[in-house]
C-alpha distance (Angstrom), angle and dihedral (degrees) to the residues before:
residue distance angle dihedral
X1 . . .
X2 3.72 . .
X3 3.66 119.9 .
X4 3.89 106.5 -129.4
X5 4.13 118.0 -165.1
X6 3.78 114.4 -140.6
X7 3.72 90.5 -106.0
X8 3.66 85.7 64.6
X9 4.27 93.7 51.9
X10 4.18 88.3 43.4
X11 3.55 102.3 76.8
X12 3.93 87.7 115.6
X13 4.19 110.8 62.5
X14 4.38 100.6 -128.3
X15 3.78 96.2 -117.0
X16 3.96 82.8 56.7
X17 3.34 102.4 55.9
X18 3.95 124.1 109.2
X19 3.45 109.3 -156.0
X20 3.77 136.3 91.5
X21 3.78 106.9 167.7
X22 4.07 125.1 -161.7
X23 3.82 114.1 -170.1
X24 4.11 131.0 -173.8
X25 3.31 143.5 -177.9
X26 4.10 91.7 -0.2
X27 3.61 132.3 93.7
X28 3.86 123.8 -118.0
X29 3.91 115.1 -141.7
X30 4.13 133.9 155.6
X31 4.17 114.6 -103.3
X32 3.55 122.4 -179.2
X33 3.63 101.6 -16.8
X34 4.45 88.4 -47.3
X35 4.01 125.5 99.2
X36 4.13 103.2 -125.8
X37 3.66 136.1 177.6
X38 3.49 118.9 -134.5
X39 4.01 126.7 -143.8
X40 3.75 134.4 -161.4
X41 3.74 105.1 -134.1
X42 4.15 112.9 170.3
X43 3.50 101.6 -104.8
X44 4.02 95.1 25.9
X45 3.49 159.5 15.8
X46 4.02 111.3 -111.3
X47 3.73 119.6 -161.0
X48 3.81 126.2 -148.6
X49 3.67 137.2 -160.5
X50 3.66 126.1 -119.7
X51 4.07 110.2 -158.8
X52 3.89 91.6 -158.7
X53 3.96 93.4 168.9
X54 3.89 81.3 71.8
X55 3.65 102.5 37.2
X56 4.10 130.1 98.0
X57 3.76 102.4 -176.9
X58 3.89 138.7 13.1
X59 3.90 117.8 -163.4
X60 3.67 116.0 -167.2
X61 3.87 110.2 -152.5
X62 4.00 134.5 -167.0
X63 3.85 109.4 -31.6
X64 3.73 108.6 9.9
X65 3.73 132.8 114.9
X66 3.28 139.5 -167.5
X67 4.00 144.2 -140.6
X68 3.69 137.3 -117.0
X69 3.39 90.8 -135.5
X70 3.89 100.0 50.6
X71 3.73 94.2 44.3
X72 3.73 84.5 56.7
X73 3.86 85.0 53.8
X74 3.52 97.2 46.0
X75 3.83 90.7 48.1
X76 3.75 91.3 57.7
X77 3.74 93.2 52.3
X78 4.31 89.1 48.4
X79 3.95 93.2 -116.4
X80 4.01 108.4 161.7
X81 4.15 106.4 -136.4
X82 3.82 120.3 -152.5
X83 3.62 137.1 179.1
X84 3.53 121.5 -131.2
X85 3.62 150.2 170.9
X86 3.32 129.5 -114.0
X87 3.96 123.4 -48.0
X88 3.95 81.0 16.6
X89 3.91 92.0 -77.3
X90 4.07 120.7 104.1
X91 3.61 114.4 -88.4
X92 3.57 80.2 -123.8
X93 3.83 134.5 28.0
X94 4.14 90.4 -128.1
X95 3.55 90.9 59.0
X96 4.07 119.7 82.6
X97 3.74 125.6 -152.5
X98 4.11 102.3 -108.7
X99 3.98 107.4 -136.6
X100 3.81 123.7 -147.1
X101 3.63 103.4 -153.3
X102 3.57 113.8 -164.5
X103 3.83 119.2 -116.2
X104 3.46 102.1 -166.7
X105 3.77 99.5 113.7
X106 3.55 140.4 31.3
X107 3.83 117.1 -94.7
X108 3.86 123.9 -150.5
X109 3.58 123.7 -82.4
X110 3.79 105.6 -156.9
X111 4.06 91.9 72.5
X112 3.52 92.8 57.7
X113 3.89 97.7 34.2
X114 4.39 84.0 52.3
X115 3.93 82.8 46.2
X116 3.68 102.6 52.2
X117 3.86 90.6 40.8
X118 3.84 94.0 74.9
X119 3.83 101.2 19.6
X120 3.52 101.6 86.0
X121 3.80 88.2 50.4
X122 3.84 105.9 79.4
X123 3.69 95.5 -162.4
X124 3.87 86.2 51.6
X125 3.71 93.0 46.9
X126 4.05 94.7 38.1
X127 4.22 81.2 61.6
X128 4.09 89.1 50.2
X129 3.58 75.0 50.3
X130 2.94 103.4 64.9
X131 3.85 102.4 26.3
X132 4.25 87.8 72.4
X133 3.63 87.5 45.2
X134 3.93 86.8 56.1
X135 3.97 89.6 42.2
X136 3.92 86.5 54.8
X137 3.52 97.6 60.6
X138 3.49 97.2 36.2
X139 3.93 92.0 58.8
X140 4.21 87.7 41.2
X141 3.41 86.7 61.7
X142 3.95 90.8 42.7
X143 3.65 96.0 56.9
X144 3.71 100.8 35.2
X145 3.83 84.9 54.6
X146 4.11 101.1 49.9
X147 3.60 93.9 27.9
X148 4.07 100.6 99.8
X149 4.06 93.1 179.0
X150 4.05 85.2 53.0
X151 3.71 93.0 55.2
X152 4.08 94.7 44.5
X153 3.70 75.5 60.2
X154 3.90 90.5 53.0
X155 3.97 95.8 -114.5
X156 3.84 106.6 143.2
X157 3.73 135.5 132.5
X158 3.57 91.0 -130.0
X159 3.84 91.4 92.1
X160 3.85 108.7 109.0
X161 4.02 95.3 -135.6
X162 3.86 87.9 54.2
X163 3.73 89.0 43.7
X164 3.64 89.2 55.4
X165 3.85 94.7 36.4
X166 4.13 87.2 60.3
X167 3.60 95.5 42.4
X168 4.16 90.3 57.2
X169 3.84 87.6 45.8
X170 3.91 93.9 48.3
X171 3.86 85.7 47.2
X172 3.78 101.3 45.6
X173 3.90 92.8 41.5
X174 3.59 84.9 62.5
X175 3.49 104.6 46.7
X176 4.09 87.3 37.9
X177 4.09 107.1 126.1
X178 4.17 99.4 -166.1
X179 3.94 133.1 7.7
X180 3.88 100.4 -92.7
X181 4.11 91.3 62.7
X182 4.08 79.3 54.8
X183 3.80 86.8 46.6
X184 3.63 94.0 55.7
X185 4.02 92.2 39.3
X186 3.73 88.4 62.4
X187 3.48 98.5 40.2
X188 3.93 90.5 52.4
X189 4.10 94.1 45.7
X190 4.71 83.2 47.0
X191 3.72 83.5 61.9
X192 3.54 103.8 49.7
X193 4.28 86.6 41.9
X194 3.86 77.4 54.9
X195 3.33 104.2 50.8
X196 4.05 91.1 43.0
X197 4.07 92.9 48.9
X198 3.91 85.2 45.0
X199 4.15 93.1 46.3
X200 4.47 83.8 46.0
X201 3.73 97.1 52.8
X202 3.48 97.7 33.4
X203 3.66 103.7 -116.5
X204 3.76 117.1 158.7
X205 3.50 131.2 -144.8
X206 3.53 94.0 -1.8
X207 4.42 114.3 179.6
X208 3.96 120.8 -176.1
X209 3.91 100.6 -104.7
X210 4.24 114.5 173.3
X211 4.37 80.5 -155.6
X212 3.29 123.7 47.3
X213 3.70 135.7 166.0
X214 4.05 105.6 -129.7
X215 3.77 86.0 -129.8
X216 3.76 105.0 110.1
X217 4.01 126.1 21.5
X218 3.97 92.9 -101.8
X219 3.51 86.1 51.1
X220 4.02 93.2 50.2
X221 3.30 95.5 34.1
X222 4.14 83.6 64.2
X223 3.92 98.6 40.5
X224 3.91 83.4 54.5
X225 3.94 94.2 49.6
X226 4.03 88.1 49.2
X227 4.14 88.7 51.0
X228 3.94 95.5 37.5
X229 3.92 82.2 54.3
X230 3.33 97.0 43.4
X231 4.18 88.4 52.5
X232 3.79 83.1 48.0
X233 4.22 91.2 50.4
X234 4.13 84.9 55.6
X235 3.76 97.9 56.4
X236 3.82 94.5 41.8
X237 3.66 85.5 49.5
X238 3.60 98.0 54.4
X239 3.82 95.6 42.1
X240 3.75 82.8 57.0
X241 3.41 90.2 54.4
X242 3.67 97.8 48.4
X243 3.00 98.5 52.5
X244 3.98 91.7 41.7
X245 3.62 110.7 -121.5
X246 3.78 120.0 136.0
X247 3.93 115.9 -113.5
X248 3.99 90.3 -126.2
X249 3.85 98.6 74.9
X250 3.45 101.6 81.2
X251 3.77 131.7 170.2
X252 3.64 108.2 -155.3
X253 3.43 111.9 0.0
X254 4.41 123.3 76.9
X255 3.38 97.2 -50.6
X256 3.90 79.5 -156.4
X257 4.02 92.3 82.1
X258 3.24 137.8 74.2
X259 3.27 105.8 -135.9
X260 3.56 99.2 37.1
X261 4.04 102.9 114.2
X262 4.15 84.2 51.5
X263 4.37 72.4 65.1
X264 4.11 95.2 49.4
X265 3.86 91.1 44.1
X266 3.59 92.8 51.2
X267 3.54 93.6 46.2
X268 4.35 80.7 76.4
X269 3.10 96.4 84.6
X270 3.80 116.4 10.2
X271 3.34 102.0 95.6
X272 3.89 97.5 48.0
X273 3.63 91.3 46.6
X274 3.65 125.1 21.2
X275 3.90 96.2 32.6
X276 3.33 102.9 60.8
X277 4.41 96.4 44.5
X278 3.28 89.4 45.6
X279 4.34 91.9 60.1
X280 4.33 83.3 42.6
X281 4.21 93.6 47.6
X282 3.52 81.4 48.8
X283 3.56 100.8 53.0
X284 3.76 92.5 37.4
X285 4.10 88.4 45.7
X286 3.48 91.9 -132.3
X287 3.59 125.2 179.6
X288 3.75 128.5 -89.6
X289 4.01 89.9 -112.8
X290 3.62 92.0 42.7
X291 3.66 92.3 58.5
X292 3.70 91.2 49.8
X293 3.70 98.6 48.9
X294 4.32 86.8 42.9
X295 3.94 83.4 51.7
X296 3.89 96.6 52.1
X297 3.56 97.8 41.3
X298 3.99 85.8 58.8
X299 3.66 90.3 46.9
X300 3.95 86.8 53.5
X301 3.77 92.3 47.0
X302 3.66 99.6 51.9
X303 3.51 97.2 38.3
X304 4.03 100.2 -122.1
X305 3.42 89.7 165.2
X306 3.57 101.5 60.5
X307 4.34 88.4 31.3
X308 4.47 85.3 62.4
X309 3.92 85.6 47.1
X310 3.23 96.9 50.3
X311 4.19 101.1 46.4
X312 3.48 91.6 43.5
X313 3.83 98.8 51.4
X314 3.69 82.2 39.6
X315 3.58 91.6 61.6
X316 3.70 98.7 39.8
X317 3.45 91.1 54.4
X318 3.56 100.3 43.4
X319 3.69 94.3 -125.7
X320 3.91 130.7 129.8
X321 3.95 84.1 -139.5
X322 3.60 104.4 39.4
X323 3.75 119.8 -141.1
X324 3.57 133.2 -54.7
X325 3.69 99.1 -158.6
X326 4.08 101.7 110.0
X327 3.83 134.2 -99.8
């Protein structure tokens, strides 16, 4: 096999990369210069290719396995690999997804040097803060406005209790003095998008549960939320990655874990995206793969990608715009 270098494998910049692949119950090897996945059909093996120059994040879910040899492929080409459970959520909510980043290339310095020079100030990092909590609304409203499938489904911010809802959350995010009142601010404005999605699709008697049992639409409507976010954690951990700034050095979120930023970056685009098509799957008891591939495809459209590059590099830098140097 030919040895490719990264350069090779980087044609495609990270935050413009399509693909966010979920495999089970296969196994993963390298073939003739490509990273498959094999499958065990009854009368024959079927191979699979992996386009890893245009892929951000593999998770490997219940029965799969992986290669030395593709690994060392898929390091080259700066694709993050995570282990999940099944439906690419945790089999349960205490356990995280453990991410082999590749370290086959050197990563910029200037994100993490920008990063580090507020962090340890927590009125500096209270502002960062609150600057991605801004940036979350502001692309909520973005998508909910151009997004003509979302508003078939009756998701606009024209409703007067969201209006209101956002208008308390831009005023107590301002006047917020440490990063638990910003906690409780965005836990408070996740109920009432709750409660509207619920009301829209129909859903009755619907309660926040991180395990449900896909057996009734409340209950589906939560397993999908817990994979959407999960999909969401895998972008926000590659961006972070990219861009080279460690997972620990969060803004908002318990500054005790060490993954907790991957939780503030994701926190972008959740809401706009994976809350609401997880209440419509629900409602139209769509499949666990459907879901997924609905999910991506929104991702795609709305460019989240590119939206988590841009807010963190914006922040880094300390620029409204962000940077335009690339990934």
């Amino acid at each position: 096999m030919k040895d490719f270098s990264p350069s090779d494998l980087k044609t495609i910049l990270h935050s413009k990369r399509a693909n966010l692949y979920y495999l089970e119950y296969c196994r993963v090897m390298q073939k003739d210069g490509r990273v498959l996945y094999l499958t065990e059909a009854n009368k024959e093996n079927q191979y699979f290719n992996i386009p890893i120059a245009n892929t951000t994040v593999l998770l490997l879910g219940n029965g799969t396995s992986i290669t030395q040899a593709a690994m060392r492929m898929l390091a080259q080409a700066g694709v993050l690999v995570g282990f999940a459970g099944g439906g690419g959520t945790p089999l349960y909510m205490a356990n995280d997804i453990e991410w082999m980043t590749p370290q086959s290339e050197y990563r910029p310095t200037e994100y993490i040097q920008g990063w580090l020079s507020f962090w340890f100030d927590e009125k500096k990092r209270l502002y960062a803060a609150k600057q991605f909590q801004n940036a979350r609304i502001e692309y909520l409203s973005k998508v909910w406005k151009n997004d003509q499938d979302l508003k078939t489904e009756g998701f606009t911010t024209q409703d007067p209790n969201l209006n209101s809802a956002f208008e308390r959350f831009e005023t107590r995010t301002l006047e917020a003095t440490k990063s638990s009142e910003l906690l409780l601010t965005e836990a408070q404005l996740t109920k009432v998008l709750y409660k509207f999605a619920a009301n829209n699709t129909s859903i009755q008697d619907f309660s926040r549960q991180h395990q449900g049992s896909s057996k009734q639409h409340t209950d589906k409507a939560n397993d999908f939320l817990n994979h959407g976010n999960y999909l969401a954690y895998g972008l926000a951990a590659c961006t972070l990655w990219v861009l080279g700034i460690p997972h620990g050095f969060a803004v908002m979120h318990g500054k005790t874990r060490r993954g907790a930023l991957v939780f503030d970056i994701a926190d972008l685009i959740k809401d706009a995206i994976v809350l609401p098509w997880a209440f419509i799957c629900a409602k139209e008891n769509a499949t666990e793969q459907e879901f997924r591939q609905q999910v991506l495809q929104k991702f795609t459209d709305h460019k989240a990608l590119d939206f988590m590059f841009e807010q963190v590099k914006s922040v880094a830098l300390h620029s409204e715009n962000g940077s335009e140097v690339n990934d």
